[in-house]
N, C-alpha and C positions, 0 to 999 in steps of 0.2 A: 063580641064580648071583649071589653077590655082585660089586659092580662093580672091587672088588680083582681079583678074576679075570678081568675082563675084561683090565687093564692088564698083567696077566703075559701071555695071550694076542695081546697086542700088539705083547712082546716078543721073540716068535716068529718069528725069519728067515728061516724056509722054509712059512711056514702061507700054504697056498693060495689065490688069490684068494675062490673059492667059500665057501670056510670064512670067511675073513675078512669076507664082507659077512654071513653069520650071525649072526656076532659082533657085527656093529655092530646090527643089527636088534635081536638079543635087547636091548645094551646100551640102545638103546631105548626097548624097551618096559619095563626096570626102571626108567629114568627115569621114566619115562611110570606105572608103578604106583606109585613111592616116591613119585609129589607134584612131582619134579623135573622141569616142563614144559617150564621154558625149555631144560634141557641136553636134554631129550625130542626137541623142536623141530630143536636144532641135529645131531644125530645123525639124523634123517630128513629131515632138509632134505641132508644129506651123503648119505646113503643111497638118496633119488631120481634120485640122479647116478652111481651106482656104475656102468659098464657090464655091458653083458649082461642086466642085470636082467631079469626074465620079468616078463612084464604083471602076473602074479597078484602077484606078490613084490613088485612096485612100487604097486601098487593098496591092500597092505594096509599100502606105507609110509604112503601117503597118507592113508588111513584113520585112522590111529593118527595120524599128524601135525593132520590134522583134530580128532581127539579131544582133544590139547593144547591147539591153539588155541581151542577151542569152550570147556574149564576155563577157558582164561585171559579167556576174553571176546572174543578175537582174533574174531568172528563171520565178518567177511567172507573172512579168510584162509581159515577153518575150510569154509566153501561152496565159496570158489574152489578146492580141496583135494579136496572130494567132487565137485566138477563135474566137473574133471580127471577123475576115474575113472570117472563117468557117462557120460563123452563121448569116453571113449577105447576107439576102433574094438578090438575084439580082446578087452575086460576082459571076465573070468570073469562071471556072471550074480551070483554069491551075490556077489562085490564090489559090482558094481552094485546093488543088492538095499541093501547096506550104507551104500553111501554115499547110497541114497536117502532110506533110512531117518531114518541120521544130519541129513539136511537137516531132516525134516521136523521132529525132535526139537527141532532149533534153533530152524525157524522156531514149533514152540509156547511155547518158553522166550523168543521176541521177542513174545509174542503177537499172532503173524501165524499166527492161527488157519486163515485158507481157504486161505493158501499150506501150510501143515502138512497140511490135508488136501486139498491137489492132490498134494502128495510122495509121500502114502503110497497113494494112489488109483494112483500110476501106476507100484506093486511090482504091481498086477494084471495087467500086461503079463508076468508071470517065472513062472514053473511055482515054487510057494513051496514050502520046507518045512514041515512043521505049524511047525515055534517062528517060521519066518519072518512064515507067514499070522497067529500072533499077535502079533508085536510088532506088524506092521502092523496086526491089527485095537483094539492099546491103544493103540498112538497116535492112530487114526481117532477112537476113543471119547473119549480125553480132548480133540480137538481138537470135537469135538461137544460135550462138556458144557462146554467155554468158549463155545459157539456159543450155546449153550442149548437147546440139541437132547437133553436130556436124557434123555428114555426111547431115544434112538438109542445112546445113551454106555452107558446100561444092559443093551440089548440084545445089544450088541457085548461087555461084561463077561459076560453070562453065557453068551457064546459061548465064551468063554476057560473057563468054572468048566466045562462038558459036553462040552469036545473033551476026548479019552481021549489022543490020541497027542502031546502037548506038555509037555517037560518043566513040574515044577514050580512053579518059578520064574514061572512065564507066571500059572498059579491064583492064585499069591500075591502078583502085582502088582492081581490082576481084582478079587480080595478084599479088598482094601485099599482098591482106587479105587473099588467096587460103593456102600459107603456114603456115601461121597462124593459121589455122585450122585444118590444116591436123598434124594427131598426130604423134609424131616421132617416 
């Protein structure tokens, strides 16, 4: 939806509370995919306030709000963001899942390798999805072959290339990282 459309929908005198915080979410997350962090930002920072909001629905403001701050480099807004949702009694498991993930992501982009892989070591507490079990097994792997634990980083890639039931995507990150590790 263009964000033209959004401002006609805003124009709307009788458009329902429920609908209207839709609205603002989606408006969002177009922020958030066009590049536009900062307006991203200010639109989920608005949206963690809506009342009523449902854990899950609050959980994956945060989420995405994270993922703004985390582009812009905002690092510790971006943690304190996924912590929130880590630590709030009640969040669905695959949020939790998500924002643990997301930590871990970060902490390998800070090159805080062992905090990266304390993050993703403790999605083992969650019953995973197969594509879950894989990001967490690419992230464990790349946080190993910065460790230098390199046939471990391997290992875990070609875990990723033999599991059948994980989308695509997941093979085609393992296949890409696979040489990259293996020493020449």
């Amino acid at each position: 939806m263009a964000l033209e459309a959004y401002d006609t929908l805003d124009k709307m005198p009788n458009l329902p509370e429920r609908f209207r915080v839709s609205v603002e979410l989606y408006r969002g997350l177009t922020y958030l995919l066009t590049g536009r962090l900062e307006k991203a930002i200010e639109v989920y920072s608005a949206g963690v306030r809506f009342p009523g909001l449902d854990l899950a629905t609050r959980a994956s403001v945060l989420v995405n709000r994270a993922l703004a701050h985390w582009q812009l480099k905002h690092n510790d807004e971006a943690i304190a963001d996924l912590n929130t949702v880590i630590d709030t009694l009640g969040t669905p498991d695959d949020q939790r899942i998500k924002a643990i993930l997301g930590k871990a992501e970060i902490y390998l982009g800070l090159g805080r390798y062992d905090d990266a892989e304390s993050e993703t070591n403790k999605v083992n507490a969650f019953e995973l999805t197969p594509n879950e079990a894989a990001s967490a097994t690419l992230l464990l792997g790349q946080a190993w072959a910065a460790q230098g634990r390199i046939e471990d980083a391997i290992a875990n890639c070609q875990k990723i290339l033999t599991h059948e039931k994980i989308d695509d995507r997941y093979r085609q990150i393992a296949s890409t990282l696979l040489p990259q590790f293996t020493p020449k």
